[in-house]
C-alpha positions in Angstrom: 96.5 150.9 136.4 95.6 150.6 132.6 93.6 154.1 131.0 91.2 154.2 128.4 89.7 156.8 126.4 86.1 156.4 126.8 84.0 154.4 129.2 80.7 153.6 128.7 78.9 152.4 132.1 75.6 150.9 132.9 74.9 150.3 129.2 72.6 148.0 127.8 74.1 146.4 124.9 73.2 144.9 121.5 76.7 144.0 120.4 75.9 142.3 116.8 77.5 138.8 117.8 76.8 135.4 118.6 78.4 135.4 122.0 77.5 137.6 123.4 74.5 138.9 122.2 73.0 140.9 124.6 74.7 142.2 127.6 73.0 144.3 130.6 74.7 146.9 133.2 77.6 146.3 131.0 81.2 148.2 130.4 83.0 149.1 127.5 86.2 151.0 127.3 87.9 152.1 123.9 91.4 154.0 123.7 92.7 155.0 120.3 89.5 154.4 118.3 89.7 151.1 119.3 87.0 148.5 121.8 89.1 146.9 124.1 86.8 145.9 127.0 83.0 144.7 127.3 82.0 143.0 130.0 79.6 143.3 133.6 82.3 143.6 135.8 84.0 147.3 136.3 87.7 146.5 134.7 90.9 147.6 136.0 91.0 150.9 134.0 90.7 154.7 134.6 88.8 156.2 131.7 89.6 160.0 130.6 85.7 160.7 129.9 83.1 158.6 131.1 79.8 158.5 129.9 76.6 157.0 131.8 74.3 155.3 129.6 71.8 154.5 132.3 68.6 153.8 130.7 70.0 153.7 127.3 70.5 151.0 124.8 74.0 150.6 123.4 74.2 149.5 119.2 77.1 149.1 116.9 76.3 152.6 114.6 74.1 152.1 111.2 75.9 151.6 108.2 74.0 153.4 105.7 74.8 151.3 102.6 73.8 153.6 99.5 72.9 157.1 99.4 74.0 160.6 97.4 74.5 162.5 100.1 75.2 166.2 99.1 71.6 165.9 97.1 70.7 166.7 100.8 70.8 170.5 99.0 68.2 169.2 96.3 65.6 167.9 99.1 62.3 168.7 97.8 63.2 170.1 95.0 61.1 167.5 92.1 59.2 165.6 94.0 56.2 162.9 92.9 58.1 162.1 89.5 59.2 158.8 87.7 62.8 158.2 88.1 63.2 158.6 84.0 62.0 161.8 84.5 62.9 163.1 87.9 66.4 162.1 86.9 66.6 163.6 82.8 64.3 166.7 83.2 65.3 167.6 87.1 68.4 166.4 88.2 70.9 166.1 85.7 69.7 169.0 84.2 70.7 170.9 87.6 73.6 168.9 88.6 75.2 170.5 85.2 75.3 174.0 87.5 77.5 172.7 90.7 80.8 172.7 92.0 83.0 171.6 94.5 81.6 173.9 97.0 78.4 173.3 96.9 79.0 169.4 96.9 81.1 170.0 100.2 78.1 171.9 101.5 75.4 169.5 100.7 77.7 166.7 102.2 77.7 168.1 105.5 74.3 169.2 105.8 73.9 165.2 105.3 76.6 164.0 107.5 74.9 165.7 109.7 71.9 164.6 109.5 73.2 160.9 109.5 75.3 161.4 112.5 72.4 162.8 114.5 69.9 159.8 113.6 72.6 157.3 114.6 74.7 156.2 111.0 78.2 155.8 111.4 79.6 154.9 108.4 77.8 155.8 104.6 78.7 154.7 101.0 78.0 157.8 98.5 78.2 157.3 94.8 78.1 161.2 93.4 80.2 164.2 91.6 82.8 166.3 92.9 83.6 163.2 95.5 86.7 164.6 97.0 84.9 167.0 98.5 82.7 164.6 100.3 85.5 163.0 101.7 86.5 166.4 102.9 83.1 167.1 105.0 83.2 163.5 106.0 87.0 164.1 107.7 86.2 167.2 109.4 82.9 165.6 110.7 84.6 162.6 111.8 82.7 160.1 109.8 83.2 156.8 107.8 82.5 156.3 104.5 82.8 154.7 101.4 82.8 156.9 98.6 83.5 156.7 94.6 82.9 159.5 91.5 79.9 158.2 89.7 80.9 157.6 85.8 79.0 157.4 83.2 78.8 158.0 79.1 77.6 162.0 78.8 80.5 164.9 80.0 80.4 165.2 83.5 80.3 168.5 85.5 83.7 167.6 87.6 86.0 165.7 85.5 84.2 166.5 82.0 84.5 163.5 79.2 85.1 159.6 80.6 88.6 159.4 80.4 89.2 162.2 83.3 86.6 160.3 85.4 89.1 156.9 85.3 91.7 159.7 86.5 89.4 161.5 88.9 88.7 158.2 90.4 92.5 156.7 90.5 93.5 159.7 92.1 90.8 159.1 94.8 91.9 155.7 95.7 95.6 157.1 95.9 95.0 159.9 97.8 92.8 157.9 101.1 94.6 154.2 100.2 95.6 154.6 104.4 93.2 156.7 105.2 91.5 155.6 108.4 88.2 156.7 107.4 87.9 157.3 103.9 87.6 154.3 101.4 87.2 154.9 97.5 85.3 152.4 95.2 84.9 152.5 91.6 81.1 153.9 91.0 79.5 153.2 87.1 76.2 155.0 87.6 73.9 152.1 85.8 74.0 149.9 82.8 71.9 152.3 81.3 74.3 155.5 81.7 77.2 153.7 81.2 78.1 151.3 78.0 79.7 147.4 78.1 83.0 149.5 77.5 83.2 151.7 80.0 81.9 148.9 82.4 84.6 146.5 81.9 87.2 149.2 82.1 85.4 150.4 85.5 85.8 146.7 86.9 89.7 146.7 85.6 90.5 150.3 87.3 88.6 148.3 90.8 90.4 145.3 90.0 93.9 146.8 89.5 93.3 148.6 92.9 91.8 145.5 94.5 88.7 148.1 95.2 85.2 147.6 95.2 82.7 148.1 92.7 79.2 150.0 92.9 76.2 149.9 90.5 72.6 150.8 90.2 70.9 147.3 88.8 66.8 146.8 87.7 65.8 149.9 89.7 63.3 150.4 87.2 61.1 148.5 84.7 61.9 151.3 82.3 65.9 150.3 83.0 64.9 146.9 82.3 63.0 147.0 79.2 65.9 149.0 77.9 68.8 146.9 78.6 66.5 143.4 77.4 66.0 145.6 73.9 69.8 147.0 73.8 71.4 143.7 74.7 68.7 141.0 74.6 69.2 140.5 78.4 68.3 141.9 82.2 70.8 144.4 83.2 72.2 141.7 86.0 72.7 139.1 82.7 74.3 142.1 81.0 77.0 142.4 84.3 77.1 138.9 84.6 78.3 138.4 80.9 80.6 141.3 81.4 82.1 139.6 84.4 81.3 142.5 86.4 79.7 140.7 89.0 81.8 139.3 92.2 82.3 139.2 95.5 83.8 142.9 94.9 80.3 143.9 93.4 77.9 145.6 95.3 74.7 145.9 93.5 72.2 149.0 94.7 68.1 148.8 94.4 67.9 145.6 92.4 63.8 145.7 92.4 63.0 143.9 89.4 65.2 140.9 89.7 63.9 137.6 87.9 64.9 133.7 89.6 68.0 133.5 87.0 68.8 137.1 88.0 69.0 136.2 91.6 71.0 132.9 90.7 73.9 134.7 89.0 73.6 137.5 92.4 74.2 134.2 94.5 76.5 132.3 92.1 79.2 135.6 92.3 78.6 136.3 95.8 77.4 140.2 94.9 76.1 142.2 97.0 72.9 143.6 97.3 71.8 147.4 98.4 67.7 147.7 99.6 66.5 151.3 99.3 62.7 150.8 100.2 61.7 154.6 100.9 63.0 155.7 97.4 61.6 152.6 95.6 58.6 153.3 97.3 58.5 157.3 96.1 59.3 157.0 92.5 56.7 153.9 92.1 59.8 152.0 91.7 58.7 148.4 92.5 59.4 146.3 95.4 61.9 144.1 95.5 62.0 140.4 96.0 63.9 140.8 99.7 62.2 138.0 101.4 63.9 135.6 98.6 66.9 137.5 98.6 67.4 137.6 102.0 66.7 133.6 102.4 69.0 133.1 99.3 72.2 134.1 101.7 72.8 137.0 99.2 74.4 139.4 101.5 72.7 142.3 101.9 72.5 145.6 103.2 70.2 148.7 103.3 70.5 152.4 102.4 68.5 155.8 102.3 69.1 156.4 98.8 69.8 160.1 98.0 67.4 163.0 100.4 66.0 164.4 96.9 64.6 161.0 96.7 63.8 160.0 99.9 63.4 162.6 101.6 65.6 162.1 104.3 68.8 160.0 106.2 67.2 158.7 109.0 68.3 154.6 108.3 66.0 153.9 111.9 63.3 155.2 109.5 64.4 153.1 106.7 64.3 149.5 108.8 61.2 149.9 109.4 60.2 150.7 106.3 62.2 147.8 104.6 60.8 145.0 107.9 57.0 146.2 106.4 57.5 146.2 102.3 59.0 143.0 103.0 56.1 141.3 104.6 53.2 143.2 102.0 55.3 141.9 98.9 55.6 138.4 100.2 52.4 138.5 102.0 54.6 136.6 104.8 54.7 138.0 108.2 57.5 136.6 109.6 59.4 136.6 105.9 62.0 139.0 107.6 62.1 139.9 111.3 63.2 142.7 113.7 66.4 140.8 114.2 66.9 140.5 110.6 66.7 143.8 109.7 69.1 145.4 112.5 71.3 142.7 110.8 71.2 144.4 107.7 71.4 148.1 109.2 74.5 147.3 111.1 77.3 144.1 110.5 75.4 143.2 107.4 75.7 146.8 106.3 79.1 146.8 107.2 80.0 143.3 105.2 78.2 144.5 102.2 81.0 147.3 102.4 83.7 145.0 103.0 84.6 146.6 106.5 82.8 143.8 108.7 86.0 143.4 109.8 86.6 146.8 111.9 83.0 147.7 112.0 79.4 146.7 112.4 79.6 144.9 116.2 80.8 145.8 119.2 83.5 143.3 120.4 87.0 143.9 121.7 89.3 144.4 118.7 87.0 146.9 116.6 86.7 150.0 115.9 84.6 152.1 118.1 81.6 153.0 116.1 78.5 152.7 118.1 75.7 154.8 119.1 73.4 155.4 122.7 69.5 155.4 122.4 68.0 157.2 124.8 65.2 154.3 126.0 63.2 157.0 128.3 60.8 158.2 125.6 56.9 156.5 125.5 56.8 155.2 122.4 59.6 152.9 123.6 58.1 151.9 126.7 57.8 149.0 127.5 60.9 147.1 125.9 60.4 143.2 125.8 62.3 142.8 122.7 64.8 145.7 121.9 65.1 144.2 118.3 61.9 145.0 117.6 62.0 148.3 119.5 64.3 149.7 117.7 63.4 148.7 114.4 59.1 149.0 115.1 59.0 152.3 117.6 62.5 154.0 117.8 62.9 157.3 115.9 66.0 159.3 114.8 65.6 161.6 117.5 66.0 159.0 120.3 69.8 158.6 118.9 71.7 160.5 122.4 75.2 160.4 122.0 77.5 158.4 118.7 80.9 157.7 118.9 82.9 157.1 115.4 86.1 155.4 115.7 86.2 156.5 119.1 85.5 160.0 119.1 82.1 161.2 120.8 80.8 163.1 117.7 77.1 163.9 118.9 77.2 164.4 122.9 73.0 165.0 124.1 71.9 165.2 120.6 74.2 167.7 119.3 77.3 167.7 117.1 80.4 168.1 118.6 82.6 168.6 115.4 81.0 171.3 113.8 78.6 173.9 114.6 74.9 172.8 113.3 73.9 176.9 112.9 77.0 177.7 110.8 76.5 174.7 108.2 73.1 175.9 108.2 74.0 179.1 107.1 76.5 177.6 104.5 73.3 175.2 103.0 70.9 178.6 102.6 73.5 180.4 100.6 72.9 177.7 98.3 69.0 177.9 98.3 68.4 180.8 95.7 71.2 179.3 93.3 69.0 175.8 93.1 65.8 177.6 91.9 67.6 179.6 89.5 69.0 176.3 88.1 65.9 175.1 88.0 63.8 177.4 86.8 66.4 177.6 84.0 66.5 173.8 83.7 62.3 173.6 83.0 62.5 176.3 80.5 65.1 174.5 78.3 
């Protein structure tokens, strides 16, 4: 008789696909990281652990498509600003101050905050990045990670030149890694210069990478690039030949017709981070013609100093609702549609749709089990809208990432919650320091 790792039993499934798209009292098995059975009928295999997901609801995990994770240690820290100034005054005032450490720290307070509210894989754009991809290894998460570059000294690799390294070195070091992948990250057209943005998109090139960007967050960004260059920013990228398939475009709020054309004609990628946009007054973005463009797209939290939090249950529903107020359309984008984007969406906007993003035999195991017991999801006649409407982060039960149970009844199983707690409040005194010395400047 054949063994398998893991079985899930009596599981309610959402699987992502086609065929099947829903399954009930189902099975799956996974052995090496790896699905190799869904089906009703019990198969012919003797599973090592087996979990019982009775009244539960079985998902492929959320891919949480743009964030800063290790900000997780600036939470709260300059709230109700514009971006322009939350970002020159606050942030990279502060951010001058870290180091590795406290990057590793803030990345798993995150990670673990994502891993308990159901996301399996993240893409992070921030400093100090290997150590990121340290937290997300001994957490046992996927991710797709890059050193953000831009035209000012930075406080990891100092002037431009070491970032280029920095970053090669990254995609040399995890090129087989099984969970780690490394992009090239330009912060935003207006951090970064048409020189270093054509040398970002030769370094992803060369490396056959992707490429990740901040586009039109704000009207300030904007206005800036139109007087700098005489165009939007996504004319400036398009001009640049920045923009392809390998091009994954974050925010992209204030997008005009021609703007979304060019997204469409290069087959970029789009990022929707509606909570953030929502906080700094941002805008909201055009997703219902986005969305009905083909453009695909996915969604992420943003960073947790902007948002304030992870939680990407939190952040479909948020998106489903701006959707409909800015188009004034109801049914512009639905339930459906938005789980979409959360999960093999997500994971195509990553370009790992591949091994992730659905459960079918032949993927990776990344998946997670809501507990469907609480009221507020009682009753279930749709369990898109369930899910994206009523569920919460705390209803996530038990995640498995490439097929290792990493939250088991709502707890971590990699690392202890208390002791990276601990780790984070070292940190606390060091931040208001920083920025009490940052607002006297």
């Amino acid at each position: 008789m054949n063994s398998s790792d893991i079985c899930i039993s009596n599981a309610s499934v959402l699987t992502m696909c086609s065929e099947p798209e829903y399954l009930d009292s189902a099975y799956i098995h996974i052995k090496d990281g790896e699905i190799i059975y869904i089906g009703n009928k019990p198969p012919n295999y003797i599973a090592k652990k087996t979990i019982d997901a009775t009244n539960c609801l079985v998902i492929p995990g959320f891919v949480n498509s743009h964030t800063h994770v290790s900000m997780s240690l600036f939470r709260g820290l300059a709230d109700d600003l514009p971006l322009m100034t939350w970002l020159n005054d606050y942030i990279f005032p502060v951010e001058r101050n870290m180091d590795s450490e406290f990057v590793y720290v803030g990345a798993l307070v995150g990670i673990a905050e994502m891993l308990l509210s159901g996301t399996t894989t993240f893409c992070d754009m921030y400093l100090f990045e290997d150590s990121v991809a340290r937290a997300a290894k001994e957490m046992n998460v996927r991710c797709l990670i890059g050193e953000v570059l831009y035209d000012f000294p930075s406080p990891n690799y100092g002037p431009i030149e070491k970032g280029f390294e920095y970053t090669e070195m990254l995609i040399e070091k995890y090129r087989d890694d099984s969970l780690i992948n490394i992009a090239v990250m330009p912060h935003a057209t207006f951090t970064c210069s048409d020189t270093l943005l054509c040398k970002a998109k030769e370094l992803a090139n060369k490396h056959d990478v992707l490429l990740f960007i901040h586009v039109s967050e704000t009207k300030t960004e904007v206005e800036l690039i139109k007087a700098r260059y005489g165009k939007t920013p996504v004319g400036f990228l398009y001009d640049l030949g920045v923009l392809d398939s390998k091009t994954i475009a974050a925010h992209c709020v204030h997008l005009t017709d021609d703007d979304i054309e060019k997204i469409f004609a290069t087959n970029t990628k789009v990022v929707f981070n509606p909570e953030s946009n929502m906080k700094l007054a941002s805008g909201i973005p055009k997703i219902w013609e986005i969305k009905r463009k083909g453009i695909t797209c996915g969604i992420g939290t943003d960073g947790p100093a902007s948002n304030n939090n992870l939680d990407m249950i939190e952040e479909m529903d948020t998106l489903a609702k701006i959707a409909k107020l800015g188009s004034g359309d109801p049914s512009c984008l639905t339930a459906k549609d938005v789980l979409h984007m959360a999960t093999i969406m997500g994971a195509k906007t990553l370009g790992l749709d591949k091994y992730i993003g659905s459960i079918e035999v032949g993927k990776r195991a990344d998946m997670v089990i809501l507990n469907m017991k609480s009221p507020h999801l009682i009753p279930c006649y749709d369990p898109y809208s369930t899910i994206v409407y009523s569920a919460k982060g705390s209803d996530v039960r038990d995640v498995i990432v490439d097929g290792k149970l990493v939250v088991e009844n709502g707890c971590l199983t990699f690392m202890d919650w208390n002791e990276i707690k601990l780790k984070a409040q070292g940190f606390v005194e060091k931040v208001r320091l920083w920025t009490k010395k940052a607002s006297s400047m």
